[in-house]
C-alpha positions as CSV (number, residue, x, y, z in Angstrom):
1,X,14.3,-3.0,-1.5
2,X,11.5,-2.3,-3.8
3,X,9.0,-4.2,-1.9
4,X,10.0,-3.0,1.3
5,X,9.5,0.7,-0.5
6,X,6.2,-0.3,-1.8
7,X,5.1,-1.8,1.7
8,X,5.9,1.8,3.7
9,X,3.6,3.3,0.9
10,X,1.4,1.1,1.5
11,X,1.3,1.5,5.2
12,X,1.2,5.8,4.5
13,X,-1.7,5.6,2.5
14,X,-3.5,3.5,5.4
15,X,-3.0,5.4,7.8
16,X,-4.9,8.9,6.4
17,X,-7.8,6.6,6.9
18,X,-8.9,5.8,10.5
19,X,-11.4,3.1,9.1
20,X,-12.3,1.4,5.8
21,X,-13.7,3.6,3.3
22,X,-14.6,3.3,-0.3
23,X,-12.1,6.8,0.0
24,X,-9.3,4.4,1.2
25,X,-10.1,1.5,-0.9
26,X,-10.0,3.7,-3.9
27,X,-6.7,4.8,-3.0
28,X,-5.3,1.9,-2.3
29,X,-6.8,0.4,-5.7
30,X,-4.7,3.3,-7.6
31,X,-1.3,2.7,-5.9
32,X,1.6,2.1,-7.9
33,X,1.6,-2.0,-7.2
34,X,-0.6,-5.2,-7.7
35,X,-1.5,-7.3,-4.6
36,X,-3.0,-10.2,-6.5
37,X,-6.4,-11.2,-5.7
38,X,-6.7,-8.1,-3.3
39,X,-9.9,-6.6,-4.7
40,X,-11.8,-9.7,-4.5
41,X,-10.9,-10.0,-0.7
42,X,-11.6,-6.5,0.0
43,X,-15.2,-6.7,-1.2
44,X,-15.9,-10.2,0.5
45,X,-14.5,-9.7,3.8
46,X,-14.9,-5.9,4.5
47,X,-12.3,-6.3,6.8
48,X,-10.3,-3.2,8.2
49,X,-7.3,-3.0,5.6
50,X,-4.9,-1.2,8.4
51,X,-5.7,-4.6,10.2
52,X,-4.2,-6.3,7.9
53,X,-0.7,-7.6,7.7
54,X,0.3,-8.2,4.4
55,X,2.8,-10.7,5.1
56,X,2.3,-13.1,2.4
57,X,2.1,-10.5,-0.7
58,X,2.8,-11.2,-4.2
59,X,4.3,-8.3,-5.5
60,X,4.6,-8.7,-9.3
């Protein structure tokens, strides 16, 4: 239950942002969970985040 809860706020806080921002990015950076590695990938790939799935997440 707890990472299906922190996946829909994840998903919320994506979609007030239509592309990727450092506004976004910050928010997503001060979200009540750890995606391991995340910040790295972020910065390397510039990739749209609400592109992104997620499906392999380590939630610690």
């Amino acid at each position: 239950m707890l990472t299906l809860l922190l996946k829909l706020k994840l998903k919320i806080d994506i979609d007030k942002f239509s592309d990727l921002t450092s506004k976004s990015q910050f928010s997503i950076h001060n979200s009540q969970f750890t995606i391991n590695n995340y910040s790295s990938f972020c910065e390397k790939t510039k990739i749209c985040i609400a592109k992104s799935k997620f499906s392999n997440v380590d939630l610690k």
